[in-house]
N, C-alpha and C positions, 0 to 999 in steps of 0.2 A: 544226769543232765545230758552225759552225750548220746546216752539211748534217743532223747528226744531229740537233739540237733540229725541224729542220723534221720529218723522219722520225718523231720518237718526239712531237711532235703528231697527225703524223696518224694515227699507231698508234693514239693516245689517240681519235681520232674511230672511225678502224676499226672499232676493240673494241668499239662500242657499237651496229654494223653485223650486226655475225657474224647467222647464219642459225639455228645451234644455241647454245643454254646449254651453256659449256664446262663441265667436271666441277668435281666443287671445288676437287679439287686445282693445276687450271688454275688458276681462279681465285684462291686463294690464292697461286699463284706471280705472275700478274700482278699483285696486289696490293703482294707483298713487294719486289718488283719496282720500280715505279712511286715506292712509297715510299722505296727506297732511295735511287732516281734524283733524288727530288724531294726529300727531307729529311736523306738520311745513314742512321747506324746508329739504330737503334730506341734511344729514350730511355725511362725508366720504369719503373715494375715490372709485371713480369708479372701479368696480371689474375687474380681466381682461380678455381676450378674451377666455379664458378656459371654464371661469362660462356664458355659454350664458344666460341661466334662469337671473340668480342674476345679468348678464350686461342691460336685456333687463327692470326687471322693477325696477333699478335704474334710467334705460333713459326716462323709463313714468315717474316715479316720479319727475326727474330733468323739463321734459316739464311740469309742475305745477308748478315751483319756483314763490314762491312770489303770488301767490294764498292766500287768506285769509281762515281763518278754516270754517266762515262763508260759504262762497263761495262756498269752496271745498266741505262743507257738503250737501249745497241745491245742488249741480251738481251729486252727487253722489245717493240723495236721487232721482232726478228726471231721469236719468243714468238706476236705479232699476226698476221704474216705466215706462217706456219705456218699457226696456224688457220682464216686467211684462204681457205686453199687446201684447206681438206677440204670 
C-alpha cells in the first residue's frame, strides 16, 4: 500500500506538470477521483442548477460511490500517466 501512496503522490505532482489543459471531462474524472481516494463517497446535497462548476463535479464524484480508496488511487495514479504520455 505505501508503493501506491508513493505513486498517487507523485501523480498528484505530475498532474500539475502536463504540457496541455486536459478536457473537462478529464479533469472532472481526476477530480472525482482524487476525492474519492482522499475522502470516500461524496457527502451532502447536490448543489443546484446556479452552481454549474460545483453541480458538475459533485456528479463526477457521485459516479465513483462506492469505489474503494485503494481503487480510486491506482485509477487515478494510472489516469496521470496516461496523460503523461500524449
Amino acid at each position: 500500500m505505501s508503493d501506491l501512496n508513493a505513486q498517487f503522490t507523485k501523480a498528484q505532482a505530475d498532474v500539475k506538470t502536463l504540457s496541455a489543459r486536459p478536457s473537462n471531462d478529464t479533469l472532472l474524472e481526476l477530480y472525482s477521483l482524487y476525492k474519492q481516494a482522499t475522502e470516500g463517497d461524496v457527502t451532502g446535497k447536490r448543489p443546484g442548477m446556479l452552481a454549474v462548476k460545483d453541480r458538475a463535479k459533485y456528479d463526477a464524484w457521485e459516479k465513483v460511490r462506492g469505489t474503494g480508496k485503494t481503487e480510486a488511487m491506482q485509477k487515478y495514479v494510472d489516469l496521470v500517466s496516461r496523460l503523461l504520455k500524449k
